[in-house]
N, C-alpha and C positions, 0 to 999 in steps of 0.2 A: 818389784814390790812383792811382801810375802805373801803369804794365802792368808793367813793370820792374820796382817796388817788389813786384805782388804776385806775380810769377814764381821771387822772392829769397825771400818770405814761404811762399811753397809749396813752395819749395827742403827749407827750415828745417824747416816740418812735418812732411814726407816722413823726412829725415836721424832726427828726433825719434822716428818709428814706428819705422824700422829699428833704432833705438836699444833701444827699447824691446823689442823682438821678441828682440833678440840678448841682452836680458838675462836674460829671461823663459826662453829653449831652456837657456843656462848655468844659469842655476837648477835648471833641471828635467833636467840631467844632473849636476847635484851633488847633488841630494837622491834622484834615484831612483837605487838601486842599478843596476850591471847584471849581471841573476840570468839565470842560463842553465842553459834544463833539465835537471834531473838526466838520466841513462840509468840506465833498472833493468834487471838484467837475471836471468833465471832460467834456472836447468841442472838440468836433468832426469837425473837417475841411474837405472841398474839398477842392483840389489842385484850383488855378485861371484857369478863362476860355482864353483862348486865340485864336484868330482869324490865321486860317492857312498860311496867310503871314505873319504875327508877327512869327508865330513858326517857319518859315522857315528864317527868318530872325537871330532868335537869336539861331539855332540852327551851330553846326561847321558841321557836315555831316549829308546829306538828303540822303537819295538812297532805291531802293529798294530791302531787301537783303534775302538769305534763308540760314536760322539755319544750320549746319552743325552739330554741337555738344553741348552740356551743360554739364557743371560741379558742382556744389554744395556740392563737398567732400572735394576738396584741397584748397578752398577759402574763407574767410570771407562771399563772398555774392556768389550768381549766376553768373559763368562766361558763356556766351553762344560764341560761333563762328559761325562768320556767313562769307558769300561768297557773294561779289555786284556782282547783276545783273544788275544792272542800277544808274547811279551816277545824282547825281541833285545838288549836292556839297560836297568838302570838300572831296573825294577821287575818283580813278578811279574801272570802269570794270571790275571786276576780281580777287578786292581788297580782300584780307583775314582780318575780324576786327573781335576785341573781344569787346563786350560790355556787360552792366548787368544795375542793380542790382536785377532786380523783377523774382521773379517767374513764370512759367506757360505756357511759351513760347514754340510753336510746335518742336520737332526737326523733322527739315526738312521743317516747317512750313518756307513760304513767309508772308515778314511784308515790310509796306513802314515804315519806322524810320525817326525821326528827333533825332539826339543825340548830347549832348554835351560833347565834349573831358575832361575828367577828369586829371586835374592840379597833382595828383598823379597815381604811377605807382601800378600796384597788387601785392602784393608778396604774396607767399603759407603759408598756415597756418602753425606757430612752428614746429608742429608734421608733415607736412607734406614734409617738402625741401630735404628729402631723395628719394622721392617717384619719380618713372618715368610715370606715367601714367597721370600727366595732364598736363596742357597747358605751365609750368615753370613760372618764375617770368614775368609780363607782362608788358612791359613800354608802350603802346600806350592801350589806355582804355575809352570803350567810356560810358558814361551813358544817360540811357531815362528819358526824363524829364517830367514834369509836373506829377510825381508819376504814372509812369508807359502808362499817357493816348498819347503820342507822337511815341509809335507803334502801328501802324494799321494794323491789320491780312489783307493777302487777301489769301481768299477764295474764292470756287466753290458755288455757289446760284443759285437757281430761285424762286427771289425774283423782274426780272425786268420786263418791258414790252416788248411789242410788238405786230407786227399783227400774226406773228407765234408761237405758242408755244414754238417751239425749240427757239427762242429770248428773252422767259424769263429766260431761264437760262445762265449762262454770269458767268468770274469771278470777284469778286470784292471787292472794297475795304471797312470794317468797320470802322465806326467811331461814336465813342459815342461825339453826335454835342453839349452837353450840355456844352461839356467841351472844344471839337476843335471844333471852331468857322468856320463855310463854308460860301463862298461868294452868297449871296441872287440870285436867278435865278439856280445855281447848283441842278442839277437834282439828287434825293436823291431818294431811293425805303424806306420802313418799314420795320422792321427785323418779318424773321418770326417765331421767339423766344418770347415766351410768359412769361415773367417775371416779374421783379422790377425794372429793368433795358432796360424793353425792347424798350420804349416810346422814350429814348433817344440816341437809337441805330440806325444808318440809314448804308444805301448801295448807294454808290457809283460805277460806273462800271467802273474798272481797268482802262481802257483808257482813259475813262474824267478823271478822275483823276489823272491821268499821263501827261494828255493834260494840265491839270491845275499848277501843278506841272514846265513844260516847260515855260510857258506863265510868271508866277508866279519868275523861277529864272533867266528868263532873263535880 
């Protein structure tokens, strides 16, 4: 064979790959999709800020109450029971109430609560209606609003003032004011918790703010 002949012959080959090649890529741009990554994306909310007579307004009981017990076994959510010491609406002194849903909460811990009566009643989990050891099915149910910022610990601090030492410690009430709004003049101490959180944590002394409270639902 000549050199020419197989130069023509090699030509042929060659033309024949690329043939092939360009058919095989067309292929495989018509059978594979072209998928382009999704973007997920996620927005983190605060609850609304609301002003302490608005939440005492929209709330169905105010009072100031102390944990008794907690349950998170036989429940959907957190049931706590708690015992009024003090009513400011919506039940009396003495009162035994279950409410929830958040975590965290002291037992035995004192909280002022603004709560809203929930339109449904608790029932125990499936596996659980056999069981004697917790609260039973609960019709009267209250829940804390504004995702949790509408209970307010109170606590023992000395975080306030005075001309005596023994007058900076006092108990009283927390409240992150970022979120419950306090009326301008209300005398606030600074938490003396160093955190992420800490800027927008203040103290209240028990009594004003019970004095306030009075004032407030009358």
């Amino acid at each position: 064979m000549s050199c020419a002949k197989k130069m023509y012959l090699g030509k042929l080959f060659n033309m024949a790959r690329i043939r092939n090649r360009i058919t095989l890529l067309m292929m495989s741009c018509v059978l594979v999709p072209n998928v382009r990554p999704q973007q997920v994306s996620t927005t983190i909310s605060e609850p609304a800020t609301v002003k302490v007579e608005q939440l005492l307004k929209q709330a169905d009981l105010v009072a100031v109450v102390q944990i008794l017990s907690g349950d998170t076994e036989h429940y959907p959510s957190a049931v706590y029971k708690a015992e009024v010491l003090r009513s400011f609406k919506g039940t009396d002194n003495g009162a035994i109430i279950y409410f929830g849903p958040f975590i965290s909460y002291r037992l035995g811990g004192e909280y002022v609560v603004f709560l809203h009566h929930s339109d449904k009643r608790i029932e125990l989990k499936p596996q659980q209606t056999a069981s004697g050891l917790s609260y039973g099915p609960i019709s009267s149910f209250y829940l804390v609003m504004y995702e949790g910022y509408s209970a307010l610990p109170v606590e023992y601090n000395c975080v306030f003032d005075g001309k005596e030492i023994a007058q900076h410690c006092d108990y009283g009430v927390k409240v992150n004011t970022y979120q419950v709004v306090l009326p301008k003049g209300l005398r606030t101490y600074p938490s003396a918790t160093i955190g992420s959180f800490s800027e927008n944590t203040r103290w209240v002394r028990k009594e004003t703010f019970i004095s306030l409270l009075l004032k407030l639902s009358n």
